[in-house]
N, C-alpha and C positions, 0 to 999 in steps of 0.2 A: 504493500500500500504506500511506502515512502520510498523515495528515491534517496541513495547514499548522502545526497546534503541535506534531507530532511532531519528534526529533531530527533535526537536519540528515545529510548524510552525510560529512562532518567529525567528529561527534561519534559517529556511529557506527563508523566507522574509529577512533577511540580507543579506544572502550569494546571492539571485539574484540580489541585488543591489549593490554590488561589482562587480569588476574585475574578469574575471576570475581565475585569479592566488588566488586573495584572499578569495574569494565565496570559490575554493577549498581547501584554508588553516585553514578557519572553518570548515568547513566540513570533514575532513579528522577523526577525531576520532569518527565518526558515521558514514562512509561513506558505511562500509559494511554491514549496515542494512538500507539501502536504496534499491528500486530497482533499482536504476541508473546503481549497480556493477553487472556486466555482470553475469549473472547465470551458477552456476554449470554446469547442464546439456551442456550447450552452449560450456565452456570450456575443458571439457570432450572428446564431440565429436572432436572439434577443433584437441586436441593430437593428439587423435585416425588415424583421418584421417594424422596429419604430418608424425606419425610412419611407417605410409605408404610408404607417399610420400620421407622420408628420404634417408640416416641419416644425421646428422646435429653435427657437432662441438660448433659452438660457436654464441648465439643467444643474442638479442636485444628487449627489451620489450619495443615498443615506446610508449609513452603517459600513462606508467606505471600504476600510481593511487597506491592505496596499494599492489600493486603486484601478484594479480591475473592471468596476463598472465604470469608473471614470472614464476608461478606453472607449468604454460605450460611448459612452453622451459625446466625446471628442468627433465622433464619429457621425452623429447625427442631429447635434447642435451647431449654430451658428454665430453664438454671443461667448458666452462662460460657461464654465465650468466648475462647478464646487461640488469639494467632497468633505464631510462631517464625521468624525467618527474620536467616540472618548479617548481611545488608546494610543499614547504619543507616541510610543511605539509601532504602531501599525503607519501612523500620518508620517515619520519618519521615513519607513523606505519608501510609502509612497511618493513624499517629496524629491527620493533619490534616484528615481527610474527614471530614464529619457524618454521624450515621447518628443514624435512626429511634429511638422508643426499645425496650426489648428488654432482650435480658441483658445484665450487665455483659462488657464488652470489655475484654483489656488484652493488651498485646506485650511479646513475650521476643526479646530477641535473640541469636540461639546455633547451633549447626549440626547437623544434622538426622542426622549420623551420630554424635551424641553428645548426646541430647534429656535438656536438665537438667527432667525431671520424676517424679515419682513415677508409680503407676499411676493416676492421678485420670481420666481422661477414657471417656465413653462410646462416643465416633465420633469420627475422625482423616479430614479430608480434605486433598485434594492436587491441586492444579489444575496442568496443566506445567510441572511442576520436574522430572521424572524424567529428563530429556533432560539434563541437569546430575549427573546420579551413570553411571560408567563400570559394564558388567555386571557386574563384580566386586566391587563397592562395593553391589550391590542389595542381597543376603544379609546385609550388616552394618546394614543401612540398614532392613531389616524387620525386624530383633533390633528396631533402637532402637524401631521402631512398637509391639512386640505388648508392649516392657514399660512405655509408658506407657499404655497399653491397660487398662481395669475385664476380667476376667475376662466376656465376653458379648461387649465391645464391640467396634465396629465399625471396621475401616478402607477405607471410598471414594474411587475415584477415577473419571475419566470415559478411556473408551479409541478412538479412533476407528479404525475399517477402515482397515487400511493400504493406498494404493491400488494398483491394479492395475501389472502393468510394463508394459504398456502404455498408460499413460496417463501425460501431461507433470508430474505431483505427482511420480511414480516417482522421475523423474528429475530432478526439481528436487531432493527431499530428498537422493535418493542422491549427488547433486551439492554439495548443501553440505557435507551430511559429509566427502564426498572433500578440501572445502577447511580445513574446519577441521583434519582430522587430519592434513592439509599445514604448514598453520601452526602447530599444536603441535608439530609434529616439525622446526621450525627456529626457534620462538621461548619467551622462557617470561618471565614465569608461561602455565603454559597456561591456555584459558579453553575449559572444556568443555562444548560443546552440541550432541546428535546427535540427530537427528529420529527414526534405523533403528533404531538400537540396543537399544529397548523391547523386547522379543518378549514376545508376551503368556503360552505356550506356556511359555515362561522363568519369568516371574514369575511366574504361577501354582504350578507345581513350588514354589518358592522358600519362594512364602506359605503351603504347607502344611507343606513342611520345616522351617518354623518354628513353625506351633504354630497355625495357622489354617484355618477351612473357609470355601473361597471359591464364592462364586455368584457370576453374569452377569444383569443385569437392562438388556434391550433397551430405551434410552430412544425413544419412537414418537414421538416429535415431529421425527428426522429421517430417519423411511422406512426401508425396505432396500434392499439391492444387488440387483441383478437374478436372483442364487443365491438370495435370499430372506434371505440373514443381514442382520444390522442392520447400520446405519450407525456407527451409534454406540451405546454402551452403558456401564452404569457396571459394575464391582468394587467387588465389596462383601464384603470377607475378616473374619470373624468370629474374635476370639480361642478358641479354644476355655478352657474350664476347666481 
């Protein structure tokens, strides 16, 4: 699952038993050779499908990490570029990575249930961070989205098929949840990451409870399930006016 310059399992053992802000702050100089950082392929189509849906002036990379959706929005923005994310560690290499040129880029660093911005942005993307906010934390967590939001603008994310219960994912996932919420319930700081916890059924409700019209746009670069539904697909929640 790691590649030779990914974190040892020494340092991974650390970083679970920290906070999440600080689990992250170790981890940030190896972070891109983990699987945790959302894959190429994933981000790719993601664009693909915005350039679509566009255009977009000026976007917002929530729960940044080293700046992988950033690449995104670089990609299918035409004003700025902001990416936000608590862990100065993570906003470090992403300040260190070269990028192409394009719009202007710049990092805040700040916590995404309390987003120091006005309503300046056209489109908000989010690449696996939502595994890191408890269900009850969602509904304060799409306040903060829909008021840094331009009146039109857009908030995307990428969702995949959750897998079967018959299938070894099922229970792999439903297995580490089992252990994390083991070790938050006898250690702390907690460090919160739960793979199940998502419902997409959930968020949606959520996202119009607050003030948004959300569509589902099937990205086709990874097929469908045998039911015919997609594999994968982005959310794409519209401020309303």
């Amino acid at each position: 699952m790691f590649s030779p310059e990914g974190p040892s399992l020494r340092e991974l053992a650390v970083q679970a038993l920290s906070s999440v802000e600080h689990g992250y702050d170790l981890l940030a100089p190896k972070f891109d050779h983990t699987p945790f950082r959302t894959p190429a392929p994933l981000l790719d189509a993601v664009a693909a499908m915005l350039e679509r849906v566009g255009p977009f002036d000026d976007g917002l990379d929530l729960c940044c990490g080293t700046g992988a959706g950033a690449d995104v929005l670089t990609k299918v923005c035409r004003g700025s570029v902001t990416g936000v994310d608590f862990s100065a560690g993570m906003l470090a290499v992403a300040q260190g990575r070269p990028r192409a040129a394009g719009p202007r880029v710049s990092w805040v660093r700040g916590d995404a249930r309390a987003l120091p911005f006005a309503p300046a942005f056209d489109l908000v993307v989010s690449f696996g961070a939502f595994g890191h906010f408890l269900p009850r934390e969602l509904p304060g967590l799409f306040v903060q989205i829909h008021s840094v939001l331009r009146p039109g603008g857009l908030f995307a994310f990428p969702v995949v098929a959750p897998p079967r219960l018959t299938s070894p994912a099922y229970w792999m996932l439903s297995g580490f949840d089992a252990v994390m919420k083991v070790r938050n319930a006898v250690w702390r700081p907690p460090f919160v990451m739960y793979y199940r916890d998502f419902r997409l059924g959930f968020v949606r409700r959520e996202l119009e409870r607050t003030g948004f019209a959300v569509d589902q746009y099937a990205l086709p670069e990874f097929g469908r399930r045998g039911d015919g539904s997609p594999r994968v697909r982005m959310v794409a929640a519209r401020r309303l006016p």
